[in-house]
CHARMM internal coordinates of N, CA and C (Angstrom, degrees):
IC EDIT
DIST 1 N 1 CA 1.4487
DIST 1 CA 1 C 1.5271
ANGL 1 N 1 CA 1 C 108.36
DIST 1 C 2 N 1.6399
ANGL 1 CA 1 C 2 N 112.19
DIHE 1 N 1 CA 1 C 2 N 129.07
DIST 2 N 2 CA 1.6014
ANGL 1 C 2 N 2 CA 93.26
DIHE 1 CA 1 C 2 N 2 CA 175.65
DIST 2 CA 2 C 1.3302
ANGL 2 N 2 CA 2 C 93.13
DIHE 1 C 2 N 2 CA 2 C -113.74
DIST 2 C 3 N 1.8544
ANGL 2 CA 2 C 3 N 88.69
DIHE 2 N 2 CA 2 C 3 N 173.79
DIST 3 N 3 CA 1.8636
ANGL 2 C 3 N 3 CA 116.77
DIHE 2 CA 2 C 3 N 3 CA -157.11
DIST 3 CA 3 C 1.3785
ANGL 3 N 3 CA 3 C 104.81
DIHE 2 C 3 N 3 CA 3 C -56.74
DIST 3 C 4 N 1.5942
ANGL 3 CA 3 C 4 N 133.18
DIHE 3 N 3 CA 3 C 4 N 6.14
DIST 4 N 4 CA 1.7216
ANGL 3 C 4 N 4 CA 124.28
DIHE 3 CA 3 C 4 N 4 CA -167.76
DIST 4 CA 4 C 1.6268
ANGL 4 N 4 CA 4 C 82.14
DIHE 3 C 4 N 4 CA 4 C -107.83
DIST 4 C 5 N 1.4319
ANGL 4 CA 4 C 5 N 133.93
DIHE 4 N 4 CA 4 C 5 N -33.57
DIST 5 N 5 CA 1.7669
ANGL 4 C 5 N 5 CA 128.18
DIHE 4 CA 4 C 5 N 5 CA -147.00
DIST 5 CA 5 C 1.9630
ANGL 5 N 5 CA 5 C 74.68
DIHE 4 C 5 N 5 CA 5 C -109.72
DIST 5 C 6 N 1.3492
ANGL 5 CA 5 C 6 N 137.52
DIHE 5 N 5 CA 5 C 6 N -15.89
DIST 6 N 6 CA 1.6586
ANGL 5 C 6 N 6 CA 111.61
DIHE 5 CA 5 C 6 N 6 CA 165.71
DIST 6 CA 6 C 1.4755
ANGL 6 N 6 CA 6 C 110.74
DIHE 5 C 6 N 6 CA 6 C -82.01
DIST 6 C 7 N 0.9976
ANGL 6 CA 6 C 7 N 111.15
DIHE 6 N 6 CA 6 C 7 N -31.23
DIST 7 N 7 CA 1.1595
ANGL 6 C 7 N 7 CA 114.36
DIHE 6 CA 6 C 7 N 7 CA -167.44
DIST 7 CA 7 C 1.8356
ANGL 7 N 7 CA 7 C 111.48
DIHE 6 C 7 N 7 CA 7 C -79.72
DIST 7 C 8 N 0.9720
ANGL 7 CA 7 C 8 N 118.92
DIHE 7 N 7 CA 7 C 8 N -33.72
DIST 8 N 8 CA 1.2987
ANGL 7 C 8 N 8 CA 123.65
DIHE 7 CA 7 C 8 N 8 CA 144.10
DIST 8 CA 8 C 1.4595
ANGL 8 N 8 CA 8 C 122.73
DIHE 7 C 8 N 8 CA 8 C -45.65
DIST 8 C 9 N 1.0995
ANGL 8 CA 8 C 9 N 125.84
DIHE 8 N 8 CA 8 C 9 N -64.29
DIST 9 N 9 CA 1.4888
ANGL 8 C 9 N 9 CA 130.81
DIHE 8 CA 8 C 9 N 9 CA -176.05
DIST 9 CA 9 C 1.4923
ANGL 9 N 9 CA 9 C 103.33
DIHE 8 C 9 N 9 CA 9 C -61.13
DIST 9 C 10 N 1.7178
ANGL 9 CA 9 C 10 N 124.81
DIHE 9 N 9 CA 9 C 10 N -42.33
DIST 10 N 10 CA 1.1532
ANGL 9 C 10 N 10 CA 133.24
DIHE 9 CA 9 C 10 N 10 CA -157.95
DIST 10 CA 10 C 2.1561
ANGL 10 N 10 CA 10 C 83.17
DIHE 9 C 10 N 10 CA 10 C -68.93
DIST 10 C 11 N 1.2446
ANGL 10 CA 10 C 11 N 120.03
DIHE 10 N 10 CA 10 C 11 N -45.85
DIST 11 N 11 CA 1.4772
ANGL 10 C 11 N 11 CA 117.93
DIHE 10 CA 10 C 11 N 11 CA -156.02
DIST 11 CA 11 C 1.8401
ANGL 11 N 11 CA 11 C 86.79
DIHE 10 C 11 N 11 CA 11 C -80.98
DIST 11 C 12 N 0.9752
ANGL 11 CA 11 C 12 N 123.62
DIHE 11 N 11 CA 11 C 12 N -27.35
DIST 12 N 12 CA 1.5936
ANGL 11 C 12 N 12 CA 112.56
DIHE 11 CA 11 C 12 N 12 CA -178.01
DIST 12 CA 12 C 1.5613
ANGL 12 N 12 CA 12 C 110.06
DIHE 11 C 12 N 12 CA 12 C -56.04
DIST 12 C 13 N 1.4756
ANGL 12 CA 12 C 13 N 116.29
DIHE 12 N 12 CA 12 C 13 N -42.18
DIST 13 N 13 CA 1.1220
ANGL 12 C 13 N 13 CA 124.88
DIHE 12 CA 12 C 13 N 13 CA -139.62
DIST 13 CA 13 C 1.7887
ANGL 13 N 13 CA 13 C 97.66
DIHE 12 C 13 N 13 CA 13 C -101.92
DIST 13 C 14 N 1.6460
ANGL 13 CA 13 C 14 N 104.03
DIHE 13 N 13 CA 13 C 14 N -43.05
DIST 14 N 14 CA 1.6476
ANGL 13 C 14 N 14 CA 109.78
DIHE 13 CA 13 C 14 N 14 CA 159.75
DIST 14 CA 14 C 1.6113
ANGL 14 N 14 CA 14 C 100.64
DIHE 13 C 14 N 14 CA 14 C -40.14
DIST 14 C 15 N 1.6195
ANGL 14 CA 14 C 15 N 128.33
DIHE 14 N 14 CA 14 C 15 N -75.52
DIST 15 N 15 CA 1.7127
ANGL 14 C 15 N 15 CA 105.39
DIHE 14 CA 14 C 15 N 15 CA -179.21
DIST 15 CA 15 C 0.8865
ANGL 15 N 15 CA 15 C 122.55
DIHE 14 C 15 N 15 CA 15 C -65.52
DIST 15 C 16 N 1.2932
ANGL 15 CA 15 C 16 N 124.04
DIHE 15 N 15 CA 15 C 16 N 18.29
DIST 16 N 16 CA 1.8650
ANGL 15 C 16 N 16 CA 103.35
DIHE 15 CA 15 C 16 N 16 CA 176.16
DIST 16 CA 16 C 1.4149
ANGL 16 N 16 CA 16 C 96.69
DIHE 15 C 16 N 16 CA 16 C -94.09
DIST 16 C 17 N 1.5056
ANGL 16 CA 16 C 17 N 101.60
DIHE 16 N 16 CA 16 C 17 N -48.93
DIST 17 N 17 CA 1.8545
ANGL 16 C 17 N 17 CA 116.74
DIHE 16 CA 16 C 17 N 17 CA 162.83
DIST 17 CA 17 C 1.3587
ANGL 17 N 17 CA 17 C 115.33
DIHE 16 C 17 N 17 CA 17 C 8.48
DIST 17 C 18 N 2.1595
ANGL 17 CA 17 C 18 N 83.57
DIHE 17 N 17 CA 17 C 18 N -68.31
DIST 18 N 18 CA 1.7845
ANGL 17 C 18 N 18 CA 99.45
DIHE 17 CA 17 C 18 N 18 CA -148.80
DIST 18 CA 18 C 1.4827
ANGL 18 N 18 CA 18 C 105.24
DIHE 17 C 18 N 18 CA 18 C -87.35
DIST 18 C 19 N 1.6747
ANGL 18 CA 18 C 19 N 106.74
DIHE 18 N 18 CA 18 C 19 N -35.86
DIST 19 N 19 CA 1.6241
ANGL 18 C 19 N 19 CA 111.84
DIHE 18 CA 18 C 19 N 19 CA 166.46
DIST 19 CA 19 C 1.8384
ANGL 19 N 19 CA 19 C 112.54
DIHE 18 C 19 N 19 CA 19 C -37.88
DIST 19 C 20 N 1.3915
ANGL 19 CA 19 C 20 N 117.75
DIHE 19 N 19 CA 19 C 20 N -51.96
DIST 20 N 20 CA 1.2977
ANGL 19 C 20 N 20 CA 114.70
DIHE 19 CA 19 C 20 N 20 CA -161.55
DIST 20 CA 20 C 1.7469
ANGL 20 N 20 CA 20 C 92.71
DIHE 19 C 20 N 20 CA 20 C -82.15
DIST 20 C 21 N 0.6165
ANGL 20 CA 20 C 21 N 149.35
DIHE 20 N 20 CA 20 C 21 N -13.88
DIST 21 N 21 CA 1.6476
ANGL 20 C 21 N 21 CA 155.77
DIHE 20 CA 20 C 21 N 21 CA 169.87
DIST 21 CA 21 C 1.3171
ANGL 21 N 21 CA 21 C 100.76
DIHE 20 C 21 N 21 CA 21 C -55.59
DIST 21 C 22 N 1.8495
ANGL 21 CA 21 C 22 N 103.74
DIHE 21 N 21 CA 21 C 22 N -71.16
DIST 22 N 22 CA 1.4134
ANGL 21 C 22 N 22 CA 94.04
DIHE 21 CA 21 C 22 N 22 CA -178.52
DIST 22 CA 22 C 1.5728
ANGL 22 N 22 CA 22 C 123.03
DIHE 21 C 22 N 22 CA 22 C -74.17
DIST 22 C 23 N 1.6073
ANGL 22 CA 22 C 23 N 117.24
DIHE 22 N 22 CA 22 C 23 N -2.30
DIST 23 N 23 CA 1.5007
ANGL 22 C 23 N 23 CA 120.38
DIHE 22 CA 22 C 23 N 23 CA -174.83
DIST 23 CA 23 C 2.0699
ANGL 23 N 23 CA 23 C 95.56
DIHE 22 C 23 N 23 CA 23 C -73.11
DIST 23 C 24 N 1.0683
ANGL 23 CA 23 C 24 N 87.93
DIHE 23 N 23 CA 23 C 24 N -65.22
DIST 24 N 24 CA 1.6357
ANGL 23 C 24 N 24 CA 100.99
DIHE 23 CA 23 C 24 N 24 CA 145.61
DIST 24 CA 24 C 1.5510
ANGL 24 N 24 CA 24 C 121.29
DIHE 23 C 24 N 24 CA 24 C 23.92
DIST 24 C 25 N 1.6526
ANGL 24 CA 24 C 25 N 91.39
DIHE 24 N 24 CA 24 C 25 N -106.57
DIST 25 N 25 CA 1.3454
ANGL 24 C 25 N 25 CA 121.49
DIHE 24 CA 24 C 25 N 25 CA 163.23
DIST 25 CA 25 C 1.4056
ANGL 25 N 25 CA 25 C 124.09
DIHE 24 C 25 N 25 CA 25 C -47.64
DIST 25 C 26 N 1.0593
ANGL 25 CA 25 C 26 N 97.24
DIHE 25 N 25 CA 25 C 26 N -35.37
DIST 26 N 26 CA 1.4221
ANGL 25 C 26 N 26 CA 114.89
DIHE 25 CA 25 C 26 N 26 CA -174.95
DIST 26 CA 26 C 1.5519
ANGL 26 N 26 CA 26 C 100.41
DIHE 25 C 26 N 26 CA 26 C -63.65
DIST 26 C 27 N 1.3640
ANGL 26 CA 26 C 27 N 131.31
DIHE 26 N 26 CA 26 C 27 N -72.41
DIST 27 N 27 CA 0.9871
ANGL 26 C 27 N 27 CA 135.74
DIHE 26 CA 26 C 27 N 27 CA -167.79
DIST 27 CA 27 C 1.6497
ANGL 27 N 27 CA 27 C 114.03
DIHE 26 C 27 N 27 CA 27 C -73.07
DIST 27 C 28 N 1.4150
ANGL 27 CA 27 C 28 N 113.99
DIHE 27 N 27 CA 27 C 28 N 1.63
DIST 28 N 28 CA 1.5598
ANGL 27 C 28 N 28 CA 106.40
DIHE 27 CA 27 C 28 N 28 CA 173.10
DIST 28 CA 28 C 1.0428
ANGL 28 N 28 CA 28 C 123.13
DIHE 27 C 28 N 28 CA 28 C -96.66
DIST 28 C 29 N 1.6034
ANGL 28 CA 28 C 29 N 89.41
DIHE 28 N 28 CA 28 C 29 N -10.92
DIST 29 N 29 CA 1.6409
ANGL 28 C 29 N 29 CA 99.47
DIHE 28 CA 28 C 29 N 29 CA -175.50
DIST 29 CA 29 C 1.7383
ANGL 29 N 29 CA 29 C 120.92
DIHE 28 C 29 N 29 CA 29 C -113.01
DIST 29 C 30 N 1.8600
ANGL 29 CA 29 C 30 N 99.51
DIHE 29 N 29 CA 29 C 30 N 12.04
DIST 30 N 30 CA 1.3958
ANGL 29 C 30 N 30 CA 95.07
DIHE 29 CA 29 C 30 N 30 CA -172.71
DIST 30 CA 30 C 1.3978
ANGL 30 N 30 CA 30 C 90.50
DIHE 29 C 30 N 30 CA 30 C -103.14
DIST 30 C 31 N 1.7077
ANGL 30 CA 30 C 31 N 108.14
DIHE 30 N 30 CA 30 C 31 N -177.40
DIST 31 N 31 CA 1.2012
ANGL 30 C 31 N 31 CA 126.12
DIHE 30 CA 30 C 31 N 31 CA -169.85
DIST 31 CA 31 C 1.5868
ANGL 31 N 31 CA 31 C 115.78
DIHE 30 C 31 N 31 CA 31 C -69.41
DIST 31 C 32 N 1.4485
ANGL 31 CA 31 C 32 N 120.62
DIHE 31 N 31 CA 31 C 32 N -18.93
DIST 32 N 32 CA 1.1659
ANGL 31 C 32 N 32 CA 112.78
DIHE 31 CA 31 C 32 N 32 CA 174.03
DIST 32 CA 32 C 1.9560
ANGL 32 N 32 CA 32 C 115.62
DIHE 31 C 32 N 32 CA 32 C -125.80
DIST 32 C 33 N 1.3766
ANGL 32 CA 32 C 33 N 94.24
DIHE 32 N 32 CA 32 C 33 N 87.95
DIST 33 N 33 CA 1.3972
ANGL 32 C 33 N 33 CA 105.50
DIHE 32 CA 32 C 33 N 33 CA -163.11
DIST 33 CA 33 C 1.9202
ANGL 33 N 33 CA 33 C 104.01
DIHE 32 C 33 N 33 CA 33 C -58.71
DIST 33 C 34 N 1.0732
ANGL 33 CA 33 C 34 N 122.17
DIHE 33 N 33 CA 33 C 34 N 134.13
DIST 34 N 34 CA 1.5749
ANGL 33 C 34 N 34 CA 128.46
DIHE 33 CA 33 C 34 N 34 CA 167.03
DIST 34 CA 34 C 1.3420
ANGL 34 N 34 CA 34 C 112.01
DIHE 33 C 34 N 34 CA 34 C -118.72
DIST 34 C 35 N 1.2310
ANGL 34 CA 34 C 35 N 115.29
DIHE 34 N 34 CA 34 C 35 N 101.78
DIST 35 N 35 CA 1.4850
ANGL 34 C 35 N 35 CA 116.59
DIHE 34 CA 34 C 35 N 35 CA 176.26
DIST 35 CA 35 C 1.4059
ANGL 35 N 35 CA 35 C 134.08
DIHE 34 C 35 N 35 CA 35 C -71.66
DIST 35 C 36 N 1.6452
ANGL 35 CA 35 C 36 N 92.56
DIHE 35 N 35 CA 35 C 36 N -20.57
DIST 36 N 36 CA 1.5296
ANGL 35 C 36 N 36 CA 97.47
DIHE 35 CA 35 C 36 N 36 CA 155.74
DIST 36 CA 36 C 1.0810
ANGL 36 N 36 CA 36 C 149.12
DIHE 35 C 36 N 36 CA 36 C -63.41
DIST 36 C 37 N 1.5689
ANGL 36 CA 36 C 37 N 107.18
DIHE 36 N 36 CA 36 C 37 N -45.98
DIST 37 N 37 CA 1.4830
ANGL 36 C 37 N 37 CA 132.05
DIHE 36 CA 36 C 37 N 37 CA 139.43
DIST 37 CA 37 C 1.3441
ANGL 37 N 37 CA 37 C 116.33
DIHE 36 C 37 N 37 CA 37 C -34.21
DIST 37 C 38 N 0.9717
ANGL 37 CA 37 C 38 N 121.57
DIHE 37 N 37 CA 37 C 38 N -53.75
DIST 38 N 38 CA 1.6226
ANGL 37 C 38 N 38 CA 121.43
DIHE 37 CA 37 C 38 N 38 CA 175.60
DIST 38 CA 38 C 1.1799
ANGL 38 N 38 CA 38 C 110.48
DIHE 37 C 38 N 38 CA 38 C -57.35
DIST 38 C 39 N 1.4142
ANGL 38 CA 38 C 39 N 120.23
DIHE 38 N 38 CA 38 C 39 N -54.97
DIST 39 N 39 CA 1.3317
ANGL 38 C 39 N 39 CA 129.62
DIHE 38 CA 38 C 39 N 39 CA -167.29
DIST 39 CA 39 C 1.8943
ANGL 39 N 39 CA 39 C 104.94
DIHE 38 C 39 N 39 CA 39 C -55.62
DIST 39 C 40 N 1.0713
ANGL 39 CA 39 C 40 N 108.07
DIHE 39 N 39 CA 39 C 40 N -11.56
DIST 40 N 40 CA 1.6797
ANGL 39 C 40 N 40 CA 117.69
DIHE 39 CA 39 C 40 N 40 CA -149.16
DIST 40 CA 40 C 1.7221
ANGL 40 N 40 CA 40 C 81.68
DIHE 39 C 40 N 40 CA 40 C -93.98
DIST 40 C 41 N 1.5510
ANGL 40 CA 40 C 41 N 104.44
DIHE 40 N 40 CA 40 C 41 N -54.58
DIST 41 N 41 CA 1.1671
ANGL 40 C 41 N 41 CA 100.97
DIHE 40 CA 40 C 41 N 41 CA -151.92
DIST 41 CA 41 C 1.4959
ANGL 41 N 41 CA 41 C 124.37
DIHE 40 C 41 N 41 CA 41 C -64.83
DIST 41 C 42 N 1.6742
ANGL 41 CA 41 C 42 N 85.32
DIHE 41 N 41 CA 41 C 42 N -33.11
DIST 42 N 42 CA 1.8503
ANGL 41 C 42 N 42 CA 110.16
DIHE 41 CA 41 C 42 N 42 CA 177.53
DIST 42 CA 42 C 1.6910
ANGL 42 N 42 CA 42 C 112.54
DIHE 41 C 42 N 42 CA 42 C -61.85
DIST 42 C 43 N 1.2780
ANGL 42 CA 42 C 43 N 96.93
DIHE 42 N 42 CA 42 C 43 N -10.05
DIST 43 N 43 CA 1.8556
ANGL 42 C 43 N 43 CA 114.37
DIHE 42 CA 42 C 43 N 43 CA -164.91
DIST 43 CA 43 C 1.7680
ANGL 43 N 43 CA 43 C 91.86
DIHE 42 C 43 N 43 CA 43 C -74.58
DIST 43 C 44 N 1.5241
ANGL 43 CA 43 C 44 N 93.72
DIHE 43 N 43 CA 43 C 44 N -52.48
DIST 44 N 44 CA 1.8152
ANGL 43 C 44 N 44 CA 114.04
DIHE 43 CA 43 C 44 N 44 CA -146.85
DIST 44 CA 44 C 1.6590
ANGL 44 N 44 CA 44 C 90.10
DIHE 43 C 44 N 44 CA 44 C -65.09
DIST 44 C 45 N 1.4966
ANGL 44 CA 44 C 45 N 101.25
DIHE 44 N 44 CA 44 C 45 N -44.12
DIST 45 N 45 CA 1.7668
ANGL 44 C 45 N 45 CA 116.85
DIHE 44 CA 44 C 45 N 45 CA -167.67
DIST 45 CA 45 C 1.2111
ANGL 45 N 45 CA 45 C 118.68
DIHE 44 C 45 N 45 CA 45 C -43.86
DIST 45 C 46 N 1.6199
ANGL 45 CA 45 C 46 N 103.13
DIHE 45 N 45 CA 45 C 46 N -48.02
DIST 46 N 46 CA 1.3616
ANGL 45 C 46 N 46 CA 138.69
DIHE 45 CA 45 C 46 N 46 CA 173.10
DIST 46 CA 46 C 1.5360
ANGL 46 N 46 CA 46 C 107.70
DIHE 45 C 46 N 46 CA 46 C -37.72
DIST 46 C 47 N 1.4199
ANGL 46 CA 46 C 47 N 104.70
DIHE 46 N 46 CA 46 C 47 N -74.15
DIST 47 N 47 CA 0.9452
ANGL 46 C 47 N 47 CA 120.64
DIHE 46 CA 46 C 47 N 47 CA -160.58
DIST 47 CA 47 C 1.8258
ANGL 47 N 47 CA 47 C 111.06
DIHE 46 C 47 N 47 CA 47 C -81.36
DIST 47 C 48 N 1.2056
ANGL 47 CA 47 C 48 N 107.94
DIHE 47 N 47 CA 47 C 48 N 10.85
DIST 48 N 48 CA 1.6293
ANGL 47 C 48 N 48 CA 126.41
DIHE 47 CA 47 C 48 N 48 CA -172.39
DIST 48 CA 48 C 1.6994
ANGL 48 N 48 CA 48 C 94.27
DIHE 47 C 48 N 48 CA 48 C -94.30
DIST 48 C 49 N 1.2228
ANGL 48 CA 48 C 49 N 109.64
DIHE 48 N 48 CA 48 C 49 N -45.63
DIST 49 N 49 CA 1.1160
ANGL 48 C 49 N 49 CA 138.67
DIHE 48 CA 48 C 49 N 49 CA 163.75
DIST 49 CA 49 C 1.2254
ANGL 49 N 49 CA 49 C 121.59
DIHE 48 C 49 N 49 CA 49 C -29.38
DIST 49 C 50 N 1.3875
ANGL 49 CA 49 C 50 N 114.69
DIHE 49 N 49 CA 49 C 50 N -68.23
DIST 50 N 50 CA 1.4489
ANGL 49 C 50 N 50 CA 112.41
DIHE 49 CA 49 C 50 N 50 CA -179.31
DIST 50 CA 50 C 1.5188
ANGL 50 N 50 CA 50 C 128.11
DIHE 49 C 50 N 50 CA 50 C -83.02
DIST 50 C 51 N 1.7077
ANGL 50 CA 50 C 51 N 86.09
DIHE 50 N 50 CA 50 C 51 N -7.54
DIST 51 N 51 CA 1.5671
ANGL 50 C 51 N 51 CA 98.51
DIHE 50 CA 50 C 51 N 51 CA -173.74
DIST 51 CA 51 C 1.5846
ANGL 51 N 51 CA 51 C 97.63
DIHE 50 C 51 N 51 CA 51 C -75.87
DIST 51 C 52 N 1.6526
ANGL 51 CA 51 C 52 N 126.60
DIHE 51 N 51 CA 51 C 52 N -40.32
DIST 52 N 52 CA 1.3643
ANGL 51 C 52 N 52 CA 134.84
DIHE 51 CA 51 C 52 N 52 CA -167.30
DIST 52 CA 52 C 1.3052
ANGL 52 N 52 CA 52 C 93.36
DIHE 51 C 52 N 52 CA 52 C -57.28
DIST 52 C 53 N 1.4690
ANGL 52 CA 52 C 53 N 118.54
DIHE 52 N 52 CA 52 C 53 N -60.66
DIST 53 N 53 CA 1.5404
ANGL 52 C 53 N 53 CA 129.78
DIHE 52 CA 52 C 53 N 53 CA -160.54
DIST 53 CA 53 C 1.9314
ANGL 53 N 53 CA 53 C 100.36
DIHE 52 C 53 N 53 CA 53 C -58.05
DIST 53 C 54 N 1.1446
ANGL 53 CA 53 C 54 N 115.15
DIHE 53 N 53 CA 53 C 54 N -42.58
DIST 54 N 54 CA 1.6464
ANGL 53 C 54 N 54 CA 110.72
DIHE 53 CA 53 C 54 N 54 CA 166.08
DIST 54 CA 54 C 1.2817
ANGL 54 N 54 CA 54 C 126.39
DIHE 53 C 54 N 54 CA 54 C -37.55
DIST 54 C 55 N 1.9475
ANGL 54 CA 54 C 55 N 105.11
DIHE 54 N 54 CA 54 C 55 N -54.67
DIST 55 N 55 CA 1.3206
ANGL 54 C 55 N 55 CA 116.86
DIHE 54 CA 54 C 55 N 55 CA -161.97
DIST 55 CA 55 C 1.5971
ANGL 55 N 55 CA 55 C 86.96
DIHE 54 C 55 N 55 CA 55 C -84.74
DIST 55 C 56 N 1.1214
ANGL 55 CA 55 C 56 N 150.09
DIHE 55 N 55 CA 55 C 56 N -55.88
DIST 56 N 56 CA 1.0917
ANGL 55 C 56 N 56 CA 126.60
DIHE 55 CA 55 C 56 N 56 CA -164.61
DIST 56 CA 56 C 1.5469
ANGL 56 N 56 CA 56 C 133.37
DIHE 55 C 56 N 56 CA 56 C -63.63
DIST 56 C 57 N 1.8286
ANGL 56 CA 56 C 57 N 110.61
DIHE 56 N 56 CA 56 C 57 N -3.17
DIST 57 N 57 CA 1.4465
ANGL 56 C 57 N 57 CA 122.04
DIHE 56 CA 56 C 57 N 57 CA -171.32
DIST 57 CA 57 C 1.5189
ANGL 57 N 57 CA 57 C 91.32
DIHE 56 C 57 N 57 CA 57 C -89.41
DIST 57 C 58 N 1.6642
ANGL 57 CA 57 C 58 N 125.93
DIHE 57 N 57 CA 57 C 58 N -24.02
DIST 58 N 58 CA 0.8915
ANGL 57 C 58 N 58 CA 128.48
DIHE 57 CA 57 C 58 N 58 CA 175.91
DIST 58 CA 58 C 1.6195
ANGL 58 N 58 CA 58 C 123.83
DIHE 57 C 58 N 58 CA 58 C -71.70
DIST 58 C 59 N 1.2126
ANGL 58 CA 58 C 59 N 106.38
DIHE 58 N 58 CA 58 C 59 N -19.17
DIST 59 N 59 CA 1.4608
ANGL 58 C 59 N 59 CA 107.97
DIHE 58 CA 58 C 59 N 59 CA 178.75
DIST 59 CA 59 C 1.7954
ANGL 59 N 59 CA 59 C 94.96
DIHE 58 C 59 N 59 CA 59 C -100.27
DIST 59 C 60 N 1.2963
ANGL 59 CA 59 C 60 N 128.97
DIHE 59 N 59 CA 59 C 60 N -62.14
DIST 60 N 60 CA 1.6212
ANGL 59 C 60 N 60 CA 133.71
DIHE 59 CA 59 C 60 N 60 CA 168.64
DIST 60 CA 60 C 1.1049
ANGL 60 N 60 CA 60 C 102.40
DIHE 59 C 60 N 60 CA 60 C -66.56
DIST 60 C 61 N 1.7782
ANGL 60 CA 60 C 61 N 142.35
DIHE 60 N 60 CA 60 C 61 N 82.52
DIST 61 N 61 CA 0.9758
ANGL 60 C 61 N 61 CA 149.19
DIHE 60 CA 60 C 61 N 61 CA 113.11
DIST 61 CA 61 C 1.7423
ANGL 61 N 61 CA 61 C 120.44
DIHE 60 C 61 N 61 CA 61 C -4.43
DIST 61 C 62 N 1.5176
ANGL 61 CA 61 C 62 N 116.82
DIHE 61 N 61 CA 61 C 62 N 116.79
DIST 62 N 62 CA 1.3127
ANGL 61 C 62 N 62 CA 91.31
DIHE 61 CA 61 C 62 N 62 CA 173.32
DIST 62 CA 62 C 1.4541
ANGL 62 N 62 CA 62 C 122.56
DIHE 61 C 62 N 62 CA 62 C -73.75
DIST 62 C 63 N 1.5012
ANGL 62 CA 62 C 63 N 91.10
DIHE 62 N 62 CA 62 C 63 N 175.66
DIST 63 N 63 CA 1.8675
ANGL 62 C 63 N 63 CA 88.01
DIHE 62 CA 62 C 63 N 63 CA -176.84
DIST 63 CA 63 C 1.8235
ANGL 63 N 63 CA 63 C 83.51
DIHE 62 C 63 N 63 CA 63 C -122.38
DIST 63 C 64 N 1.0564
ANGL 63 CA 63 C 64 N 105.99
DIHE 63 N 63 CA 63 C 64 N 174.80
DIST 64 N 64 CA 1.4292
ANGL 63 C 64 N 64 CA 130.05
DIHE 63 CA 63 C 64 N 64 CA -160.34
DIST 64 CA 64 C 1.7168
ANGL 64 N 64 CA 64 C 107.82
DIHE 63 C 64 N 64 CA 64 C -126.66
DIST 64 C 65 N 1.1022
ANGL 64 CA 64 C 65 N 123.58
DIHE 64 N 64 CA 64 C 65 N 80.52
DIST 65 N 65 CA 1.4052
ANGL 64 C 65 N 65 CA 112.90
DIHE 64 CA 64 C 65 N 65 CA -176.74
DIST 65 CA 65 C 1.5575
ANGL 65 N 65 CA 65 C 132.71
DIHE 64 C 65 N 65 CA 65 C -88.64
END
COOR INIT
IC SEED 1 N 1 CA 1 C
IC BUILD
């Protein structure tokens, strides 16, 4: 994968991030709270999460000092 097609995926996945944040919010604060749904979403977020934290070790390579 090169650094133009991570860095793409890395910005896809930042809005899906922020979308489910606000889907989120959305649902804690409306009138018919589903905690399951929530629970689902915080799951996906999670896991949006680690995928970002992947693509970005891939672009910040560690260095070794």
């Amino acid at each position: 994968m090169d650094e133009d097609n991570v860095r793409a995926q890395l910005a896809l996945l930042m809005e899906e991030h922020r979308d489910l944040d606000d889907a989120i919010t959305a649902l804690e604060h409306g009138t018919s709270f589903d905690q399951l749904q929530v629970q689902r979403l915080k799951k996906r977020k999670l896991s949006l999460k680690d995928q970002m934290a992947k693509l970005r070790d891939l672009l910040l390579p560690d260095i070794i000092a």
